[in-house]
C-alpha positions as CSV (number, residue, x, y, z in Angstrom):
1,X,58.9,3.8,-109.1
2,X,56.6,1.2,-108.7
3,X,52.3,1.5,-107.9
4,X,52.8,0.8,-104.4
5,X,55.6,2.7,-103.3
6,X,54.0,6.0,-105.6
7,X,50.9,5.1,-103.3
8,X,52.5,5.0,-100.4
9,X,54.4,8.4,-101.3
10,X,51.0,10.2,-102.1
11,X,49.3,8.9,-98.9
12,X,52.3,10.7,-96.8
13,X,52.4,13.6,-98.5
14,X,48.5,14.0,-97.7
15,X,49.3,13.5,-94.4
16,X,52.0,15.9,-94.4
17,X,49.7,18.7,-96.1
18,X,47.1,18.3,-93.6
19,X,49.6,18.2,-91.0
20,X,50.5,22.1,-92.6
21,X,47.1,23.3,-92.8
22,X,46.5,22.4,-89.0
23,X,49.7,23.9,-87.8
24,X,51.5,26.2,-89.7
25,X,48.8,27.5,-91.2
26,X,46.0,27.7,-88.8
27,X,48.6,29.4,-86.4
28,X,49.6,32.4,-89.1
29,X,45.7,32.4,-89.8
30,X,45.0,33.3,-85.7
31,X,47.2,36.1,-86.3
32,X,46.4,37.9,-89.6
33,X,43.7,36.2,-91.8
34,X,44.2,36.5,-95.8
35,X,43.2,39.2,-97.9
36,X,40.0,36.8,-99.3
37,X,38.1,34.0,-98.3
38,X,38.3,32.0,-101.8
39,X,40.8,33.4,-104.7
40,X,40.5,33.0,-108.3
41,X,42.4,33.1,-111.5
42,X,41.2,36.2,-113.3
43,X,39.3,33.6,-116.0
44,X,37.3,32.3,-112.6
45,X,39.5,29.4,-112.0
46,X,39.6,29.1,-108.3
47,X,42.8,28.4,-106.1
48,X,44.2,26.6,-103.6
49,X,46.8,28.1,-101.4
50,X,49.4,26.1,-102.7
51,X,49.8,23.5,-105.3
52,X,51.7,19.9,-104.2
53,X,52.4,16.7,-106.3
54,X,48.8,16.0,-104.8
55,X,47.4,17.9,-107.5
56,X,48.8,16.8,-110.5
57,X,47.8,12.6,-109.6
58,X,45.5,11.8,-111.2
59,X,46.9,13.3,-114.8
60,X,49.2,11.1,-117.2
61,X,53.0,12.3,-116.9
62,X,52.5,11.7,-120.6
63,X,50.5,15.0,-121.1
64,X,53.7,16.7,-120.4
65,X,56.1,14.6,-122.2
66,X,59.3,16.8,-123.9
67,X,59.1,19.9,-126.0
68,X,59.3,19.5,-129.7
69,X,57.2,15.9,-128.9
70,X,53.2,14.9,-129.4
71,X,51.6,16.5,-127.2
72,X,53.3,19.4,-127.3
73,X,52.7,20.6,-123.7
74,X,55.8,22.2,-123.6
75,X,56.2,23.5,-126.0
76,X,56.0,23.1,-130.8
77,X,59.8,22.8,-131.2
78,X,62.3,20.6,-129.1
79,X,64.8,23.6,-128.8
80,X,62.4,26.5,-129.4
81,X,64.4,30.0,-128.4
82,X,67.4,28.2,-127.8
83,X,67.9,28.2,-131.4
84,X,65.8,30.8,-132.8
85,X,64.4,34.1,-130.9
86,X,60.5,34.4,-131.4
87,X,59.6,36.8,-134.4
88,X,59.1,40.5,-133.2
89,X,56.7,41.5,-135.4
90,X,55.0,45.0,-133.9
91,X,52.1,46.4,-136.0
92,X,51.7,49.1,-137.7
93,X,49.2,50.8,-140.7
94,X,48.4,54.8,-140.9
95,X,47.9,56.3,-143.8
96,X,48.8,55.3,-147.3
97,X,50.9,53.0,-148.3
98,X,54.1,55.3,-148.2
99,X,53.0,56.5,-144.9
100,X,53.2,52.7,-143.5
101,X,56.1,52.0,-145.1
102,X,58.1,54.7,-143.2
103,X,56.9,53.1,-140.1
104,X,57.8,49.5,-141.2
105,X,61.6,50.3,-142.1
106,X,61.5,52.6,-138.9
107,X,61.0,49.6,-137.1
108,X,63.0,47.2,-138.9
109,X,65.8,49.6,-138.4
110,X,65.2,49.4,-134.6
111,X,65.1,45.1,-135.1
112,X,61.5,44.3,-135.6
113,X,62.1,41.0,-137.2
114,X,58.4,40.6,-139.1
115,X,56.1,42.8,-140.8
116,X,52.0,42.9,-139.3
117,X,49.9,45.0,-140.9
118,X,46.9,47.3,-139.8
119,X,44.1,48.1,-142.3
120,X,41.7,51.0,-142.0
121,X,38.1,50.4,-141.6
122,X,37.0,50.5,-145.3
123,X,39.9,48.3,-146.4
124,X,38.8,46.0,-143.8
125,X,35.0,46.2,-144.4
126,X,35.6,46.3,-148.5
127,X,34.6,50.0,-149.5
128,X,36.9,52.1,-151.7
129,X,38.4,55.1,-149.8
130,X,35.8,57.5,-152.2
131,X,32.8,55.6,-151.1
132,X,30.4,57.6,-148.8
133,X,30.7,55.1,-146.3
134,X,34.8,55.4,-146.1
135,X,34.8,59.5,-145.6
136,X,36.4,60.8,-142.9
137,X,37.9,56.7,-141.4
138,X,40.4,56.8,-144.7
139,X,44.0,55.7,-143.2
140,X,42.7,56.7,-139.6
141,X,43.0,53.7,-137.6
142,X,44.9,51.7,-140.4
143,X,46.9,51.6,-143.6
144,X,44.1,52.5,-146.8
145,X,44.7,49.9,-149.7
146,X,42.0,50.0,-152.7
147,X,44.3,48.5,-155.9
148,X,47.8,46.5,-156.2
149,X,49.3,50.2,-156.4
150,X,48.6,50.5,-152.5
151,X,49.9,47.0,-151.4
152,X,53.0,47.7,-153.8
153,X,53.7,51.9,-151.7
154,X,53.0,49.4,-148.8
155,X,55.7,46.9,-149.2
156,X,58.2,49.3,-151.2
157,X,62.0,48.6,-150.8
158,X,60.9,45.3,-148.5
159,X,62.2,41.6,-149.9
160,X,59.6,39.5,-149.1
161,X,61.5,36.4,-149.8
162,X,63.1,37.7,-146.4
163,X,60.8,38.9,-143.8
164,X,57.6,37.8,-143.2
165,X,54.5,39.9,-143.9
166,X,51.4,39.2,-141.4
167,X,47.9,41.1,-142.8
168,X,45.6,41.7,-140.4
169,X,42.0,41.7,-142.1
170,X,39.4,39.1,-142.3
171,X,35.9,39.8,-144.4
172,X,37.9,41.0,-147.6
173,X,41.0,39.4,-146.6
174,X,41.4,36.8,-149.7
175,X,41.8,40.1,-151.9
176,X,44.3,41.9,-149.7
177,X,46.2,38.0,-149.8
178,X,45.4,38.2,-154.1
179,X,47.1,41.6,-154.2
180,X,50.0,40.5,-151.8
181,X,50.7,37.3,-154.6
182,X,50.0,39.4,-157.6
183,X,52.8,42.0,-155.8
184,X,55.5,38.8,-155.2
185,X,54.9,37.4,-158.9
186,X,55.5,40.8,-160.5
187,X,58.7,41.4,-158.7
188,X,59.8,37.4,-160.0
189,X,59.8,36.0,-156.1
190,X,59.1,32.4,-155.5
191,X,55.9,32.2,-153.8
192,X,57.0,29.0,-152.0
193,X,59.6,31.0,-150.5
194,X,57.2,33.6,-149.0
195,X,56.4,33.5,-145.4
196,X,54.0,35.0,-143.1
197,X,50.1,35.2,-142.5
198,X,46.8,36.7,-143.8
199,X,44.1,36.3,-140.8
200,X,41.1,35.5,-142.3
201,X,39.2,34.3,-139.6
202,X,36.0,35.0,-140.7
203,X,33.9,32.9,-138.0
204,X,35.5,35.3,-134.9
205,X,34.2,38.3,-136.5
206,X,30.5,37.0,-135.9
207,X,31.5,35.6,-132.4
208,X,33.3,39.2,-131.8
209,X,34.6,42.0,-133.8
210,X,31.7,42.2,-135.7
211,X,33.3,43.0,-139.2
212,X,31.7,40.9,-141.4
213,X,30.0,41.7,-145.2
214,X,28.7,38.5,-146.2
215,X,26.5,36.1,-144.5
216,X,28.3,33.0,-142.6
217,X,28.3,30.5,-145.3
218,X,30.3,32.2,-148.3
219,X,32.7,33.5,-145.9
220,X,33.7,30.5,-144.7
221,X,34.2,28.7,-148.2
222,X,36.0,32.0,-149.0
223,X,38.3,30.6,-145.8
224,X,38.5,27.3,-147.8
225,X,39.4,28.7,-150.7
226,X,42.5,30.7,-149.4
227,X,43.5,27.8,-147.0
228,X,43.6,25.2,-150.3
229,X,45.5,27.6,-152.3
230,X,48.3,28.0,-150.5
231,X,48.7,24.3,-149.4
232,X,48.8,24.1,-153.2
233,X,51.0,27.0,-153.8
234,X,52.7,28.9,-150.9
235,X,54.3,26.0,-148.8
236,X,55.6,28.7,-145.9
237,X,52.6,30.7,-145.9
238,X,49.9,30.9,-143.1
239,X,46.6,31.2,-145.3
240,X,44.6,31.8,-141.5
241,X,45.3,32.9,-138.1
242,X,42.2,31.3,-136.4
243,X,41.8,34.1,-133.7
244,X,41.5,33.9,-129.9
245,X,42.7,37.7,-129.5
246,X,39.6,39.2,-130.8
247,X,37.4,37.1,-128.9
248,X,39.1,38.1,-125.9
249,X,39.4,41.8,-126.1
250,X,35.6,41.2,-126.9
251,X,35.3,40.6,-123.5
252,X,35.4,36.8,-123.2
253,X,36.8,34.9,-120.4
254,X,40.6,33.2,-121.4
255,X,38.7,29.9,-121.0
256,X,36.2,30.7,-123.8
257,X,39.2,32.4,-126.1
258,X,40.9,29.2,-126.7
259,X,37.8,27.2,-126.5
260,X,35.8,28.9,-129.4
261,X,38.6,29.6,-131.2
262,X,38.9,25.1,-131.5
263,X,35.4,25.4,-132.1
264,X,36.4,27.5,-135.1
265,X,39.1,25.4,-136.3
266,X,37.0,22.3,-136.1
267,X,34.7,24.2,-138.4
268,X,37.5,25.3,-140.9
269,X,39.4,21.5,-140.6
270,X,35.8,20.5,-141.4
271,X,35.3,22.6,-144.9
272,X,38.9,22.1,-146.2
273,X,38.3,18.1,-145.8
274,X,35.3,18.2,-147.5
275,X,37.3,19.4,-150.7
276,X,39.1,15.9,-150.7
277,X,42.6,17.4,-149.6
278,X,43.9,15.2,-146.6
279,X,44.4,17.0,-143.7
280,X,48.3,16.1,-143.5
281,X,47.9,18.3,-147.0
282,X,47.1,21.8,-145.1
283,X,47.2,21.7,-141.5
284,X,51.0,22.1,-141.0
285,X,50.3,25.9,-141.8
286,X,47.6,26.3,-139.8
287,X,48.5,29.1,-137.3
288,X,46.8,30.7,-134.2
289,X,46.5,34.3,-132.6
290,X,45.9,34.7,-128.9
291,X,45.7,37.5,-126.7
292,X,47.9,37.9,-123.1
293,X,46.3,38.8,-120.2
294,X,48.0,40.0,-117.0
295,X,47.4,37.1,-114.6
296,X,50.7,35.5,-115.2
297,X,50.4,32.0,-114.3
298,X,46.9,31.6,-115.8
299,X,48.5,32.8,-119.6
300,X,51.2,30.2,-119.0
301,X,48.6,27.5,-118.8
302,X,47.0,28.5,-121.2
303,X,49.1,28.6,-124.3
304,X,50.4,24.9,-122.8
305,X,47.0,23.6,-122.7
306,X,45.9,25.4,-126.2
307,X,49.0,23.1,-127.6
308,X,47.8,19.7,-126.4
309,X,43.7,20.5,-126.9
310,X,44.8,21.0,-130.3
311,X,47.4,17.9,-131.0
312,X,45.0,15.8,-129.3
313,X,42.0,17.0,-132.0
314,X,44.6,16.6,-135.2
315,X,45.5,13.1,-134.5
316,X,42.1,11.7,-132.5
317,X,39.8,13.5,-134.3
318,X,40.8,13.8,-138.1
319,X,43.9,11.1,-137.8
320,X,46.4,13.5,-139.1
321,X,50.0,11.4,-138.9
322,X,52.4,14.0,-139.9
323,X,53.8,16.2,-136.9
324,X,53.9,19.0,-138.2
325,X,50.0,19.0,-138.6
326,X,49.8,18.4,-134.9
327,X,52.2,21.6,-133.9
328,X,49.9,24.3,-132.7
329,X,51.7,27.6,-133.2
330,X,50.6,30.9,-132.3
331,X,51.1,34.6,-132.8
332,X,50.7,36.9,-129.3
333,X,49.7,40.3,-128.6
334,X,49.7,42.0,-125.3
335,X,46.3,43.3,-124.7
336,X,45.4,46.1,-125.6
337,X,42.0,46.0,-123.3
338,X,43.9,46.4,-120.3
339,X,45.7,49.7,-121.5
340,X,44.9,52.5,-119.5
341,X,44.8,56.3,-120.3
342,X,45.2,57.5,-116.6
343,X,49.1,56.8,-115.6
344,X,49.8,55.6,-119.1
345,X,53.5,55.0,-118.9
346,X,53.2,52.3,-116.2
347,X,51.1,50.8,-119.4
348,X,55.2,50.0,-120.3
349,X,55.2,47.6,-117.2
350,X,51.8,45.8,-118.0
351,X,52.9,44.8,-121.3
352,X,56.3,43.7,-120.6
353,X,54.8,41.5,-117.5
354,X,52.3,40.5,-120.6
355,X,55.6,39.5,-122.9
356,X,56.9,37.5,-120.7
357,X,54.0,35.2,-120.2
358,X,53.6,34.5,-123.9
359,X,57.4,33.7,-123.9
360,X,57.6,31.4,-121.1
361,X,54.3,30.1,-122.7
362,X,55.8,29.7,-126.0
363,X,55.0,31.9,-128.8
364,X,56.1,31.8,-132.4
365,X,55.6,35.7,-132.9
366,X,54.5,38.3,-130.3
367,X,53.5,42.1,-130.8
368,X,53.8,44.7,-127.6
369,X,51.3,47.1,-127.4
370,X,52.6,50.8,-127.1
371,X,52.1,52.9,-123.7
372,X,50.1,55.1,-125.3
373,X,47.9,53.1,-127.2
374,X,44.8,53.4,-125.4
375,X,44.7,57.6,-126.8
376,X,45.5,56.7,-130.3
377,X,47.6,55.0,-132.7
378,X,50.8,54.7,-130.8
379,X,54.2,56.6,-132.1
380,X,57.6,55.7,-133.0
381,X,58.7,56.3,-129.4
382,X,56.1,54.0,-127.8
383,X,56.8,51.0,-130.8
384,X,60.4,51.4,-129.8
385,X,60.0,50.9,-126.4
386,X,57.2,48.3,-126.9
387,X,60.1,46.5,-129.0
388,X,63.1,47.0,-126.3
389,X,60.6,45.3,-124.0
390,X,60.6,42.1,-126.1
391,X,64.5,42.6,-126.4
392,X,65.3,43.0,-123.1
393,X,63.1,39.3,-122.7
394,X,65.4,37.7,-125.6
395,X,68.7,39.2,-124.6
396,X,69.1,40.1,-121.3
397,X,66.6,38.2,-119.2
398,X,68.0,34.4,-119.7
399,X,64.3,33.3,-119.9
400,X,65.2,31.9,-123.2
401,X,67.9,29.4,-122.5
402,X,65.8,26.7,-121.5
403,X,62.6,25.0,-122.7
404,X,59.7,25.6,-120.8
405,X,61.4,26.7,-117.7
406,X,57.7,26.6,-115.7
407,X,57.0,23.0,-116.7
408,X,57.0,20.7,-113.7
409,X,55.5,23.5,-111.7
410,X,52.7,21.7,-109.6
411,X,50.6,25.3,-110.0
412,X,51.2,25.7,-113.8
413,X,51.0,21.8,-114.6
414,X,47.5,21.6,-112.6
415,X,46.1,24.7,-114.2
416,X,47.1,23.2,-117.3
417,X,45.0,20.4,-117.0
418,X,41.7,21.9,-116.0
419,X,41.8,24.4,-118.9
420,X,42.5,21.5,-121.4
421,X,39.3,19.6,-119.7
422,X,37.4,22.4,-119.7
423,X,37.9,23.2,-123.1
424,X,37.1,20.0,-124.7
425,X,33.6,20.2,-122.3
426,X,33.1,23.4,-124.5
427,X,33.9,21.9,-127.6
428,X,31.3,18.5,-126.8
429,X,28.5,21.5,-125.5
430,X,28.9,23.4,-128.9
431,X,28.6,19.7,-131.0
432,X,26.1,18.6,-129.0
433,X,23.8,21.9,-129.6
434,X,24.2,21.9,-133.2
435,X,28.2,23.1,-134.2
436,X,29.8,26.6,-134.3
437,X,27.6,28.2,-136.8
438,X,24.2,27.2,-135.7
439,X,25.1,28.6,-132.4
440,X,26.5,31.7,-133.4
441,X,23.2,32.2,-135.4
442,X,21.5,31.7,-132.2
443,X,23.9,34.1,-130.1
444,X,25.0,31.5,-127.6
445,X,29.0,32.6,-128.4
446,X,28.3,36.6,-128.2
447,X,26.2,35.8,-124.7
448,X,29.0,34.1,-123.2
449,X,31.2,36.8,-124.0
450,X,28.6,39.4,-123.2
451,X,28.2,38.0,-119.6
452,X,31.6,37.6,-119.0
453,X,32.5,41.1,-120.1
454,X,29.7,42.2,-117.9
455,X,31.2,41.1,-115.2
456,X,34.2,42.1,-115.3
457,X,33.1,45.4,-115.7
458,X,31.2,45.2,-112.2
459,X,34.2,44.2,-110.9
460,X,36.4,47.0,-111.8
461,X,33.3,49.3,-110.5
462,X,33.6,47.5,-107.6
463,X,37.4,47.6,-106.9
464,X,37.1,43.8,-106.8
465,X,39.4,43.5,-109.7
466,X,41.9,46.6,-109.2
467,X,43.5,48.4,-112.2
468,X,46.3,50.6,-110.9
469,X,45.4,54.3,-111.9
470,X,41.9,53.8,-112.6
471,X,40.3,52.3,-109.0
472,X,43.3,52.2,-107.1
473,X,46.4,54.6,-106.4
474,X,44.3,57.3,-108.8
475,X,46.3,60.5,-109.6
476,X,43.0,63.1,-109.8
477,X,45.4,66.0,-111.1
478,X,47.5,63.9,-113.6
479,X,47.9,65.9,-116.8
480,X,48.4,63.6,-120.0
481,X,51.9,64.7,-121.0
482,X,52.3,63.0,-124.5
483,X,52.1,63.9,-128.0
484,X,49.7,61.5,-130.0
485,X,50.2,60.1,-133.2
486,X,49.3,62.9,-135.7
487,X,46.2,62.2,-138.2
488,X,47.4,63.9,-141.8
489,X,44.6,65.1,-143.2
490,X,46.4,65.0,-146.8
491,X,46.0,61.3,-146.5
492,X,42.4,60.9,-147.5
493,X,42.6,62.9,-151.0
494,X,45.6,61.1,-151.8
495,X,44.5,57.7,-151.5
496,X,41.3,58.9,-153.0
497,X,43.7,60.1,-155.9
498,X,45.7,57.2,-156.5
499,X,42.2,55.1,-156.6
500,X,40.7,57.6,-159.2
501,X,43.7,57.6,-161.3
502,X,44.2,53.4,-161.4
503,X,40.4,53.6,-162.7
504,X,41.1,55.7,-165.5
505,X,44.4,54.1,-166.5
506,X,43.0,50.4,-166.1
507,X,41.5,48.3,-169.3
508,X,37.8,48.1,-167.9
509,X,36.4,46.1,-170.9
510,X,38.9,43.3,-169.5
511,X,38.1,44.0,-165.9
512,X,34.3,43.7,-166.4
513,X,35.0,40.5,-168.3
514,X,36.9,39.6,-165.3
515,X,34.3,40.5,-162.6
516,X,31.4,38.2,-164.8
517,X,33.9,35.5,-164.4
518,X,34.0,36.1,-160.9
519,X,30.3,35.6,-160.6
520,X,30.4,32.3,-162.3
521,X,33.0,31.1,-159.7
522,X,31.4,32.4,-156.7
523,X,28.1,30.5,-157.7
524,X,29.8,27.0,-158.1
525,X,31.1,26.6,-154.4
526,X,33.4,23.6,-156.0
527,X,35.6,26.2,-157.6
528,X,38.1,28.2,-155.9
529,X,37.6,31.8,-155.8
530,X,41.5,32.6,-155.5
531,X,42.9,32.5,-159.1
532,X,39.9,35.0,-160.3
533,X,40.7,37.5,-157.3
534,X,44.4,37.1,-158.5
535,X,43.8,38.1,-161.6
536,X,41.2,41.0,-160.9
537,X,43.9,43.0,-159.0
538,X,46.4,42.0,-161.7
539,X,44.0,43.9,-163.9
540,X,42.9,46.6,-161.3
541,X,40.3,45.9,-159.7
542,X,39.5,47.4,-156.3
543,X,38.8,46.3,-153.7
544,X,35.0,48.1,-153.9
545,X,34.7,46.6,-157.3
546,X,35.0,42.8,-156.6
547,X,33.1,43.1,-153.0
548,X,30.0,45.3,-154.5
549,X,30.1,42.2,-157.4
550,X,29.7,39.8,-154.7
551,X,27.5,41.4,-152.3
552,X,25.0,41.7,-155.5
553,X,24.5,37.3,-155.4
554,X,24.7,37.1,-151.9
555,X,24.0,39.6,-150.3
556,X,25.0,40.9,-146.9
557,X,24.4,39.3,-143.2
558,X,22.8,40.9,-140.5
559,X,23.0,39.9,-137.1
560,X,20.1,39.4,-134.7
561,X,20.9,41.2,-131.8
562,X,22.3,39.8,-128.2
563,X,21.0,41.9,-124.7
């Protein structure tokens, strides 16, 4: 089509439109008027009451282009689920190792198709389940692991070589990662055969989650460090999941989940370069982790505009060449936020509304939240049905027979484009104030979030945003009628145990030889801190023992405080 005809095309469908919106519509608006004067996308994106080829213009056709092709709009892979289902990878960590290692055959006997991991609060802030600071959260909210001995109960009876094992922790996650190597070489696997993902997104946690141990600048060479190693050594492996999810259940908007989370990539692509490896060298296992919220569309757009922000930055902004560096692919989890404890079960319908979004969206790997997650950590029964859901998606649903089945859509394609503008605005604010970590020293990340979370908050109070159950449809007699996930209070003394009996056995002349060396690495930021940690575990180290070392040259960060 030539420029004139497309012209003349546009000009009579805007007459048409206005021709609509004087007729049609102002006739069915004398009769009933709409529920709202202005809508809005639950990120604040407002909307139109319908979307028309009006809206997509001004936009190159080229932004779209064809799965499996630069941009990437639509999608990392040119046959995506056509050839190979997402990975079903539901989480789970309780308990000891044994304990989680029920749970993941449990679930690999009901077709989970990957491992993820949950880690209990001192595994994840780096105390040793007998340290005063660990009694009474030992295995409560996640799997314990102090030595190799844990990760190896973990992973028991699992071939690595054939499933993929993601690890949820970031502070003290490059040890959990050592201990997951030292585990594979002992049992004589290839590590360039091992697939999967250790988070490590350290920057987040200041943003966000809040679990951090040392201050900003160590923990992200500590993020180098893991990301070089495994572009040296472990050619399938994910050395970071640079995380939107957390951000999100935070409270953020979904704007500001994709757009800090490129703020933290730019950081990370940033300290990796600085090493001399070319970025064609690491960024083809660079992986992401978002969250799914419940306003359908919106999610869509999202992921689709999450792909092209970050294509665009590989190849514009560092030059990378090599597709594969370019392919932005991401891990999903429904979210858990929007779990509700009155009317739980109708929790099953959120998340599989949730599921679907990420898969017409295109995830690599997706997690369902169980129904009863918002009293405790959820049982068999709820991870079963949490992994039908995605099931029922891949098998009986037909979503997955063809590629981006929502591209095209003048609603999706438009939304599309004004979150991929308004990230890169983000992104050009954050540069132009100083970069990611000067402004989370200064707050601006966590006030964004804070406000945003605010608001939503009044909204809910309000009834403006309704949440079935809670301000709308409430059952004020409902009686909870579940059994919860069982704490076993055995679990605590025998991880504790385990721990004290790996000290005795362990040579601790070599381990203390070890732990000086460690020292020495860690105080030369040109030297990677990966092959030390290795061989620490190797020699039983805890996880106490090389995080107390550390914490003793650089001590521990504090934040200042956001109102």
């Amino acid at each position: 089509m030539n420029t004139k005809s497309k012209t003349t095309d546009i000009q009579a469908l805007e007459a048409q439109v206005k021709e609509w919106e004087s007729t049609e519509v102002a006739t069915f608006l004398g009769k009933q008027k709409e529920k709202k004067d202005q809508f809005f996308t639950y990120g604040g994106f407002p909307l139109k009451r319908t979307y028309t080829a009006l809206d997509i213009k001004d936009h190159a056709s080229e932004d779209i282009g064809l799965p499996g092709r630069y941009p990437f709009t639509r999608g990392p892979y040119p046959t995506m689920y056509r050839s190979r289902t997402w990975t079903m990878r539901q989480i789970a960590g309780f308990g000891t190792g044994e304990d989680t290692n029920k749970r993941f055959k449990y679930l690999i006997e009901q077709g989970q198709t990957g491992l993820s991991t949950d880690f209990d609060m001192p595994t994840l802030m780096g105390y040793d389940s007998d340290h005063a600071m660990s009694e009474g959260e030992v295995g409560r909210e996640g799997v314990a692991i102090d030595t190799l001995a844990d990760m190896e109960a973990l992973l028991d009876g699992i071939d690595l070589e054939k499933i993929s094992v993601s690890l949820t922790i970031n502070p003290s996650a490059w040890i959990l990662l050592a201990m997951y190597i030292a585990l594979a070489e002992k049992r004589g696997y290839d590590l360039n055969k091992l697939s999967g993902t250790i988070q490590a997104d350290i920057l987040k946690e200041y943003m966000a989650q809040k679990e951090y141990v040392f201050p900003i600048a160590p923990s992200v060479r500590i993020v180098r460090d893991g990301i070089t190693y495994c572009a040296k050594h472990m050619k399938r492996y994910n050395p970071i999941n640079v995380s939107g999810y957390h951000v999100s259940e935070a409270g953020s908007s979904p704007l500001h989940e994709v757009a800090f989370t490129m703020c933290n990539l730019i950081t990370y692509v940033d300290e990796v370069l600085k090493t001399g490896m070319k970025v064609d060298e690491f960024a083809p296992r660079l992986a992401f982790f978002f969250v799914c919220q419940t306003d359908f569309f919106e999610e869509i757009a999202k992921f689709r505009a999450a792909r092209r922000v970050y294509a665009k930055i590989m190849r514009e902004r560092y030059g990378a060449t090599n597709p594969e560096s370019m392919r932005l692919r991401f891990h999903c989890q429904t979210a858990a936020a929007t779990l509700t404890k009155p009317q739980y079960k109708i929790n099953i319908v959120r998340t599989a509304i949730q599921a679907l979004a990420a898969v017409l969206g295109g995830a690599q790997s997706l997690h369902t939240n169980g129904m009863d997650e918002a009293f405790s950590i959820p049982t068999e029964e709820a991870m079963k049905i949490a992994l039908r859901t995605q099931q029922i998606i891949a098998e009986e649903a037909h979503v997955t027979e063809v590629v981006d089945p929502v591209g095209g859509s003048y609603y999706v394609e438009h939304l599309t484009n004004e979150y991929e503008r308004k990230i890169f605005e983000i992104i050009d604010e954050v540069e132009k104030n100083g970069g990611t970590i000067k402004l989370i020293e200064e707050g601006w990340f966590q006030r964004h979030i804070a406000d945003f979370s605010y608001e939503q908050a009044l909204n809910k109070q309000s009834g403006d945003k309704p949440v079935i159950g809670v301000n709308l449809f409430q059952e004020h007699d409902e009686v909870a009628d579940l059994e919860t996930h069982p704490h076993d209070p055995t679990a605590e003394q025998r991880q504790i145990d385990r721990l004290q009996r790996i000290r005795r056995e362990r040579d601790n002349v070599k381990l203390n030889a070890l732990l000086d060396k460690l020292i020495t690495v860690a105080q030369d930021d040109q030297q990677n801190i990966m092959p030390v940690t290795i061989e620490l575990v190797k020699a039983g180290a805890s996880m106490g023992d090389i995080i107390e070392r550390l914490k003793s040259i650089w001590g521990t960060y504090r934040e200042v405080p956001v109102f």
